[in-house]
N, C-alpha and C positions, 0 to 999 in steps of 0.2 A: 666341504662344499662352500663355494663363493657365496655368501650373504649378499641378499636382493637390493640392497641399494649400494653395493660394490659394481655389482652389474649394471643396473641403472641408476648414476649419479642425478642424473636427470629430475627425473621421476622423486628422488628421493628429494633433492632438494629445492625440488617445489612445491611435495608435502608439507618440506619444512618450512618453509616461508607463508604457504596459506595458516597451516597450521597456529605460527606464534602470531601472525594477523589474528587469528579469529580469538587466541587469547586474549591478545591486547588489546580486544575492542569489547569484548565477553567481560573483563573484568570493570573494562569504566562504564560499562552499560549495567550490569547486575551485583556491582558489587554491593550495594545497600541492602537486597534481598538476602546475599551470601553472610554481611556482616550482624545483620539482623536477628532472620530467621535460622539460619545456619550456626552462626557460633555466637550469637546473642548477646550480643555486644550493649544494645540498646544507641546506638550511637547515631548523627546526621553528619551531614558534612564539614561541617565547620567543627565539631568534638570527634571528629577523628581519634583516635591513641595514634602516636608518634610510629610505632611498629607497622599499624596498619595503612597510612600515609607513607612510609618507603616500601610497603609493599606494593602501595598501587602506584608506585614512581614507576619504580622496577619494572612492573608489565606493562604500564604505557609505554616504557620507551625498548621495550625487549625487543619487537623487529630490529630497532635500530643496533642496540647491542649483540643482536645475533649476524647481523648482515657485514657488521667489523670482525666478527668471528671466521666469520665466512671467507674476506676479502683477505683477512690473515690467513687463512688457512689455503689459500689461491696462489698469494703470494708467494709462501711458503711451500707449499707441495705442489702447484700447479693446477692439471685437470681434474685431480681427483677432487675439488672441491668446486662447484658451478654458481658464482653470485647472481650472473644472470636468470638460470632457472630459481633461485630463491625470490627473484625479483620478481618473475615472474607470477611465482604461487603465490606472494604479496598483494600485487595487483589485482589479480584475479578474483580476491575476495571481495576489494573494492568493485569490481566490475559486475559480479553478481550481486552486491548490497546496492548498489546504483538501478539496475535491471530489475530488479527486484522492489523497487520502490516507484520506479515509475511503471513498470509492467504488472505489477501487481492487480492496481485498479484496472488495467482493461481486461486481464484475466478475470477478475471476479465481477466485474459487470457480464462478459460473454456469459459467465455459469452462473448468474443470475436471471437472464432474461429468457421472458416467456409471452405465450400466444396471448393476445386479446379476450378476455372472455367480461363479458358485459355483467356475467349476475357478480363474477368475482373480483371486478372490478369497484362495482358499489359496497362489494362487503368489505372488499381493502383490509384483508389481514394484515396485522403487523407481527406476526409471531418472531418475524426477525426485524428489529427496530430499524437497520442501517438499509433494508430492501422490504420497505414494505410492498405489497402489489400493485398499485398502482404505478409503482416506480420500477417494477420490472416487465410491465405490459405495454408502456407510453410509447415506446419505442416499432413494435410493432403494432400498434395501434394506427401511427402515424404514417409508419411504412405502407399498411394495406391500406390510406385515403377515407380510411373508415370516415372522419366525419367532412369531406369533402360534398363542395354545396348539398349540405344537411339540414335539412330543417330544424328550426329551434325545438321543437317536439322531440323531433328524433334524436337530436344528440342529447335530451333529459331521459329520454328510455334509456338511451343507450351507456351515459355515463351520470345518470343519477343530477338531483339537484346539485348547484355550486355550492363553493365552501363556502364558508363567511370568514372571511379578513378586510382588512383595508387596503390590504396590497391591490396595486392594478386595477385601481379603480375606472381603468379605462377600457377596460375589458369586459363585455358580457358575462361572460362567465370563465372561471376558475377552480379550480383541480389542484389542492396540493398532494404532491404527488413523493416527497420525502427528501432525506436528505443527497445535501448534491452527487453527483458524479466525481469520478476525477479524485486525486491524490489529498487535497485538502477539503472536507466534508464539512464544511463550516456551515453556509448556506443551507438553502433548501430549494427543490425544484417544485415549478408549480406549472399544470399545461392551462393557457390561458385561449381562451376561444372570442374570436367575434365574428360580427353576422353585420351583410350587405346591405342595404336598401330594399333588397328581394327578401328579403327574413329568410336567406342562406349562409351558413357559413362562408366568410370573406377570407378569414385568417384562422391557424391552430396553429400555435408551437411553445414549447419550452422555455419557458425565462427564470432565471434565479433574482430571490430578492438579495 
């Protein structure tokens, strides 16, 4: 019986190419953990042992060494070898580490956000530091006009007295509301409220310091 990547070259050789990608990127990303915890080396980067320095030669540049394997072997026997589908299963790894770094955050803000609710809004759990409550409520908060010409009363029942900072000091009142959105979490968001000449709110939105 023909052997599954006889049948499909394909297939097979863009296992192989995701494949020694996900090594050679496995190795320079975790190898201190590997070297450490794993066979106890005790070592950093610059005290490497000489052995374990041409090992992480070797699998950094292993796609490359295998894709001249490959291009020899194309060369040489023809169809039965496919560098394109190798190139292919290369890429691919890059394209879901890419995807995956900027898609990430708006997948995980969508499975973060939630309804408005005013008493749990003031109690602002933080049981997960990077999505405390108030930062998964703002959003629909803002959406349903909630504090739309509101009175200065109503939006203290509704979202509790301000914080105390220095920030925005041009703003009646302030809401920090956690750390930012989006792929670099540096900042922090804060919803900043002001009120008309009518003692209605004028302005609500969103600002990072």
């Amino acid at each position: 019986m023909t052997a599954w990547w006889r049948r499909h070259p394909r297939i097979a050789f863009f296992v192989l190419g995701a494949a020694v990608t996900v090594l050679c990127g496995a190795s320079q990303v975790f190898w201190y953990d590997v070297a450490n915890n794993v066979l106890h080396l005790n070592t950093t980067y610059d005290t490497r042992p000489t052995w374990l320095r041409g090992v992480m030669f070797v699998l950094a540049w292993l796609p490359v060494f295998t894709f001249a394997l490959v291009m020899l072997g194309f060369l040489r026997r023809g169809r039965v070898y496919r560098p394109l589908a190798f190139i292919a299963g290369a890429v691919s790894v890059y394209v879901v580490a890419v995807a995956s770094l900027f898609g990430g955050p708006v997948v995980d803000e969508y499975r973060h956000a939630a309804t408005f609710e005013a008493a749990a809004w003031q109690k602002n759990a933080q049981s997960d530091v990077m999505w405390p409550t108030r930062l998964t409520m703002v959003d629909d908060l803002l959406a349903r006009r909630l504090l739309e010409r509101a009175t200065r009363d109503s939006v203290a029942r509704l979202l509790g007295p301000r914080d105390s900072t220095n920030y925005f000091s041009t703003w009646e009142l302030v809401y920090h509301l956690g750390p930012e959105r989006g792929l670099m979490r540096i900042d922090s968001e804060w919803l900043v409220v002001a009120f008309g000449p009518d003692g209605r709110v004028s302005a609500a939105r969103i600002v990072r310091d």
